[in-house]
ROMAR-830424 format. One record per residue (C-alpha): x, y, z; residue in one letter. Coordinates in pm, whole numbers, padded with zeros to 5 digits, always signed. Each point is the difference from the previous one (the first is absolute). Layout:
BEGIN
XYZA ...
//
This chain:
BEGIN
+03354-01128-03157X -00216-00263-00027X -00342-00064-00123X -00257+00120+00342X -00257-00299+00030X -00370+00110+00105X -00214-00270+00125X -00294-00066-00269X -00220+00261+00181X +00244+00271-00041X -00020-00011-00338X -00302+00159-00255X -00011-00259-00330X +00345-00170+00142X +00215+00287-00063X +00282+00022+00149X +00231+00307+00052X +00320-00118-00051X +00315+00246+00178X +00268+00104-00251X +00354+00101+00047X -00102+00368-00020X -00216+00018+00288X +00039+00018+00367X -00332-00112+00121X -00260-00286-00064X -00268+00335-00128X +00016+00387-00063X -00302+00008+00202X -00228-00226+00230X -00360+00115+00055X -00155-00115+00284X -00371-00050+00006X -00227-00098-00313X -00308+00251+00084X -00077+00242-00298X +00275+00221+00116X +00238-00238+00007X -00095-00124-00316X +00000+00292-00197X +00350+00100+00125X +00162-00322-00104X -00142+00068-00332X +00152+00358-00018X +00320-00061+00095X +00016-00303-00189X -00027+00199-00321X +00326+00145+00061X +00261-00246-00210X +00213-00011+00252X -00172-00072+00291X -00069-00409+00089X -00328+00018+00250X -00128-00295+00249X -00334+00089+00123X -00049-00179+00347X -00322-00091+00112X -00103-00227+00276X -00330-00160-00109X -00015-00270-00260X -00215+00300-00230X +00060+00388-00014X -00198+00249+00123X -00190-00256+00280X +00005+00277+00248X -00062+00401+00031X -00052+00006-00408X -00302-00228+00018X -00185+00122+00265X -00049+00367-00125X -00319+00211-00108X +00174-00006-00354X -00052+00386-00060X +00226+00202-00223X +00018+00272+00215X +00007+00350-00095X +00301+00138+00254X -00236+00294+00175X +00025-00082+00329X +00384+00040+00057X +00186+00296+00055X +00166+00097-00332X +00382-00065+00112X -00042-00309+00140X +00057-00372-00188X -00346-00056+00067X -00159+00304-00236X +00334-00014-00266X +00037-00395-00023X -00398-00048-00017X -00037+00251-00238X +00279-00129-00274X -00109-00349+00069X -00359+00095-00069X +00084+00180-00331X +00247-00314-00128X -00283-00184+00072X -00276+00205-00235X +00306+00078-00238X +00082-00393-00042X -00346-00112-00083X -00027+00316-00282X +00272-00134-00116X -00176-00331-00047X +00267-00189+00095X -00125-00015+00379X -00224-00387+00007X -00105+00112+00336X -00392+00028+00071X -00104+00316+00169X -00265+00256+00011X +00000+00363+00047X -00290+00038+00144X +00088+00328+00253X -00157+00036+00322X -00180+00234+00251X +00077+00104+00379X -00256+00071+00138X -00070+00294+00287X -00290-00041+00239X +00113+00273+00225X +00111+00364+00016X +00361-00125+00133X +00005-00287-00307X -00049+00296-00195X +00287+00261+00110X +00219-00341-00046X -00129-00061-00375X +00084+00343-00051X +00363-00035+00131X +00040-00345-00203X -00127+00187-00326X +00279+00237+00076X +00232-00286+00046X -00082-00152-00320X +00039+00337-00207X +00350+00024+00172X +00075-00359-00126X -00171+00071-00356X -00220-00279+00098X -00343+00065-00172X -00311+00042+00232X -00317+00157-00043X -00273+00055+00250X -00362-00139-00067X -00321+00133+00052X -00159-00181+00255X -00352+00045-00190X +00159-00158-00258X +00170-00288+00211X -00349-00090+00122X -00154+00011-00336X +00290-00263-00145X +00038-00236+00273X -00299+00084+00300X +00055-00262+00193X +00389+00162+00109X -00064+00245+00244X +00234+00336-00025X -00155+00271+00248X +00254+00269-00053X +00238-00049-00311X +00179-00205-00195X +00336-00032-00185X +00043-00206-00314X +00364-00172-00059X -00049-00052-00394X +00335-00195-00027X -00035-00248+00303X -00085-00365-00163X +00028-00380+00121X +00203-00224-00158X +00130-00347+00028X +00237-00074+00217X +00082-00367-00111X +00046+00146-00396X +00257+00306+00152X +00280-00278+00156X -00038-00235-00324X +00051+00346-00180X +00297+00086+00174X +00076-00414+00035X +00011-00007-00393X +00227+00294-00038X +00238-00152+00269X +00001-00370-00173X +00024+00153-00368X +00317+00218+00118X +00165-00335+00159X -00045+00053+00330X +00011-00279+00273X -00285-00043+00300X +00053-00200+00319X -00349-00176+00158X -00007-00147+00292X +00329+00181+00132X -00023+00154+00271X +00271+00270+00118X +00156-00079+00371X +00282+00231+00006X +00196+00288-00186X +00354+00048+00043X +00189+00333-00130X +00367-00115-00166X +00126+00354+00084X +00388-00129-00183X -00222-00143-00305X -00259+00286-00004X -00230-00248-00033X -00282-00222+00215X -00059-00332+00085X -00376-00132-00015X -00039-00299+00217X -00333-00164-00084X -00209-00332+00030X -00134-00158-00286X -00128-00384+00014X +00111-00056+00295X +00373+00125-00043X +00167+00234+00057X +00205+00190-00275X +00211+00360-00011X +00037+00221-00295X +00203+00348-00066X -00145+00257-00107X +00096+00405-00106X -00315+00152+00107X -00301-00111+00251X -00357+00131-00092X -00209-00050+00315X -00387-00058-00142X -00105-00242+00292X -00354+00151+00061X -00140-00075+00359X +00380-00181+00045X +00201+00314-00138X +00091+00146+00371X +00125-00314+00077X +00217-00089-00323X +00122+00355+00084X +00138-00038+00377X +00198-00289-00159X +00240+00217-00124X -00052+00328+00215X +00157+00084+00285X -00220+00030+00312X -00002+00345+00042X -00162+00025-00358X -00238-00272-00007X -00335+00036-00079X -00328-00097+00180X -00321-00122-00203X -00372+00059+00132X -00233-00197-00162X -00392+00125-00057X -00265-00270-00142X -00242+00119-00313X -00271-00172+00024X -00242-00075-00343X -00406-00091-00028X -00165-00162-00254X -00374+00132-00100X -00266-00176-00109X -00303+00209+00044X -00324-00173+00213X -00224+00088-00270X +00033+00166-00318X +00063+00344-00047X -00172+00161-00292X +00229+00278-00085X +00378-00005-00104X +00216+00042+00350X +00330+00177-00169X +00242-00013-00309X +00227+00221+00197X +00249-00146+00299X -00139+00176+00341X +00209+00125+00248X -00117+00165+00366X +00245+00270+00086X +00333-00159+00142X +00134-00016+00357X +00266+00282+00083X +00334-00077-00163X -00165-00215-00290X +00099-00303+00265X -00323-00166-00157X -00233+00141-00270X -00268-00157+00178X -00192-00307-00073X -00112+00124-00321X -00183-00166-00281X +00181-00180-00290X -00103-00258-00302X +00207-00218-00175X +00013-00012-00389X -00317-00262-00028X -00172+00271+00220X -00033-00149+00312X -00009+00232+00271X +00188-00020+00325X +00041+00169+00304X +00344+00105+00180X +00244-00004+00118X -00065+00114+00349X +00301+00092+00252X +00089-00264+00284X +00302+00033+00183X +00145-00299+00087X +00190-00068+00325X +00306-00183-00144X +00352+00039-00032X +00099-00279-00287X -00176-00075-00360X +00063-00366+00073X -00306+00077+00254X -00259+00172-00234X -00287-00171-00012X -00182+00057-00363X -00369-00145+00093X -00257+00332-00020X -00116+00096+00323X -00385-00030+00063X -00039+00259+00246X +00124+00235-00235X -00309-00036-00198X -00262+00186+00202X +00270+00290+00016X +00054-00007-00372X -00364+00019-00037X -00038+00299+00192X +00241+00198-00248X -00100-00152-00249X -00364+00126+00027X +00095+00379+00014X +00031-00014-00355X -00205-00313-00129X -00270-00020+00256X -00187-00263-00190X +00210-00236+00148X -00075-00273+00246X +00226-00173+00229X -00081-00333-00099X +00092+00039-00395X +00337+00112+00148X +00279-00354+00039X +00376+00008+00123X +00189-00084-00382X +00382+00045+00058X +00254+00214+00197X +00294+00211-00083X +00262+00113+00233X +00177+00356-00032X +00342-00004+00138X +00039+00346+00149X +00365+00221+00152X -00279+00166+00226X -00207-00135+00319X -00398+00027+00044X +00119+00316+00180X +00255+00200-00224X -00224-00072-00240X -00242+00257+00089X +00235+00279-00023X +00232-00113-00254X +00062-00084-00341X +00140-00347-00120X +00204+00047-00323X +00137-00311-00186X +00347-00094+00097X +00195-00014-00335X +00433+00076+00114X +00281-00142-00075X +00162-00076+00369X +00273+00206+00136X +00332-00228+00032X -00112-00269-00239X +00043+00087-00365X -00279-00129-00172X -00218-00169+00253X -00350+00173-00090X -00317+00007+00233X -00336-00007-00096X -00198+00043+00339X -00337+00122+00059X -00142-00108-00330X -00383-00025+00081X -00274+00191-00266X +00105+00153-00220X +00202-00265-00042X -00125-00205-00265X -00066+00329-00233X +00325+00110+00120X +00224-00314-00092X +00133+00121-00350X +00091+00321+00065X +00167-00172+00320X +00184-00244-00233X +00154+00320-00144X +00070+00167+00237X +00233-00267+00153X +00126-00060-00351X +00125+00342-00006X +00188-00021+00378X +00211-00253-00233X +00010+00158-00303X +00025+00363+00024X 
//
């Protein structure tokens, strides 16, 4: 066979994978989508010797999407119901996480810096009581605080009925997690496509194999591949139906989370928090509320709130904050910190969630990360649903898929 020829785009450092006599296909595997999970995937199975990896990523950068517009918590895995991918893959990611930087091999900054959720009525309560039970179930340490004591460390957070401490939630960088996973993906020789954007997926049912049709600089080019990992983010529904038949396609919903910078009016003379602060969640854990966060320099922010947004395509989401979300966000936000003022609030950024569920199922159901090998086509892989945990999730993910392949 002869040598496949990428565009300049296609390749990472101008290597090129070049077919051999012993192999069927262009890859073993094709990744599509360069977010965190993606990333870290790539890198897994690419540390198999006999696997040959393209990761596929549309943008001219990875991670330009759902990655980088995150709260950048390391979250703990309470919230989820302890069978689900949610609780398990949150959980493992978290700990590879913690256990990587003991290691001191881990050049990723992050803080553990826990944080509180904070009751202010007699229902908030009952539900901290049910998520402490949660947690114990997952072996996910909590421990309830005094709220004499809250008010003593940190005054100006307001806690009327109780409060649960997360000791193992943190924040983390986002950027230094995909050039961690990056580096382990180009140090194992693996190959990433920018600017390539998959248009079509074709099963070769005699071959066992796929066809990727994609567009990179402004041509069009097809490779073979074994096995199809779909990690398209907000686009993964689509890159799906591709290949599904209709009866099994799947249908995204899309929710906005919107973020606010602070900058107080005037000067507060006491310390606001060290601890992330969380209200109690919506039912379902389809938002944890717009809670409060700081990034590792310590500057705090606000969000992300939960706006449903009235769209059937990503190539329609709009990523400009909305304004009129503000005087909302301040009205939650004030339950907890009500030192605040409107006007130190301003729209930052926005994330979007892509969600199985509508505004409506939503409220009476749980949304579990899609992680399944399809029925019918032998190893095409889906990865739908990935919204928080996502980012502390993306490791154990990784793994997880690595083990559908290598069992």
């Amino acid at each position: 066979m002869p040598p496949v020829a990428f565009p300049a785009s296609l390749c990472l450092a101008k290597r090129f994978f070049r077919s051999t006599t012993a192999l069927s296909s262009d890859f073993s595997h094709i990744v599509i989508g360069g977010g965190i999970v993606g990333v870290a995937t790539a890198a897994e199975l690419q540390q198999e010797p006999s696997n040959r990896v393209l990761l596929v990523e549309k943008h001219g950068a990875l991670a330009q999407e759902t990655t980088s517009r995150n709260s950048e918590v390391i979250h703990a895995g309470l919230y989820y119901p302890p069978t689900s991918h949610k609780a398990q893959m949150c959980i493992a990611g978290k700990n590879k996480i913690y256990d990587a930087c003991k290691r001191g091999t881990f050049q990723v900054s992050l803080q553990r810096c826990g944080k509180w959720i904070v009751a202010q009525s007699e229902a908030d309560e009952e539900y901290l009581g049910k998520l402490a039970s949660n947690a114990r179930e997952l072996d996910v340490p909590v421990e309830m605080v005094s709220v004499k004591k809250a008010k003593r460390d940190y005054p100006l957070i307001r806690a009327e009925r109780a409060i649960l401490e997360s000791p193992t939630t943190g924040i983390i960088s986002a950027h230094d997690l995909v050039m961690f996973h990056e580096a382990r993906f180009e140090n194992s020789d693996g190959t990433v496509g920018l600017n390539s954007k998959v248009t079509n997926i074709e099963y070769n049912q005699g071959n066992s194999n796929y066809t990727v049709t994609m567009e990179t600089d402004g041509e069009e080019i097809e490779l073979t591949t074994d096995n199809v990992v779909n990690s398209a983010g907000v686009f993964a529904a689509e890159v799906a139906n591709m290949v599904l038949p209709e009866p099994r396609q799947y249908e995204y919903y899309f929710a906005k989370g919107n973020y606010f910078s602070y900058t107080p009016e005037q000067p507060l003379r006491q310390k606001i928090t060290d601890k992330l602060i969380y209200p109690c969640p919506n039912p379902n854990a389809s938002s944890l509320g717009t809670h409060l966060t700081f990034d590792l320099g310590g500057q705090l922010r606000f969000g992300p709130d939960l706006e449903w947004l009235d769209i059937t395509k990503p190539e329609e989401i709009d990523y400009t904050p909305n304004a009129k979300n503000l005087t909302p966000a301040y009205e939650a936000i004030k339950t907890y910190f009500p030192a605040i003022t409107e006007n130190s609030l301003v729209p930052s950024y926005s994330g979007i969630r892509p969600k199985l569920l509508s505004r409506e199922q939503s409220q009476s159901q749980f949304a579990d990360f899609v992680i399944k090998e399809e029925e019918g086509l032998p190893g095409f892989v889906n990865l739908l649903g990935i919204e928080s945990p996502g980012l502390t999730s993306a490791w154990a993910i990784a793994e997880h898929v690595k083990s559908i392949y290598h069992k």
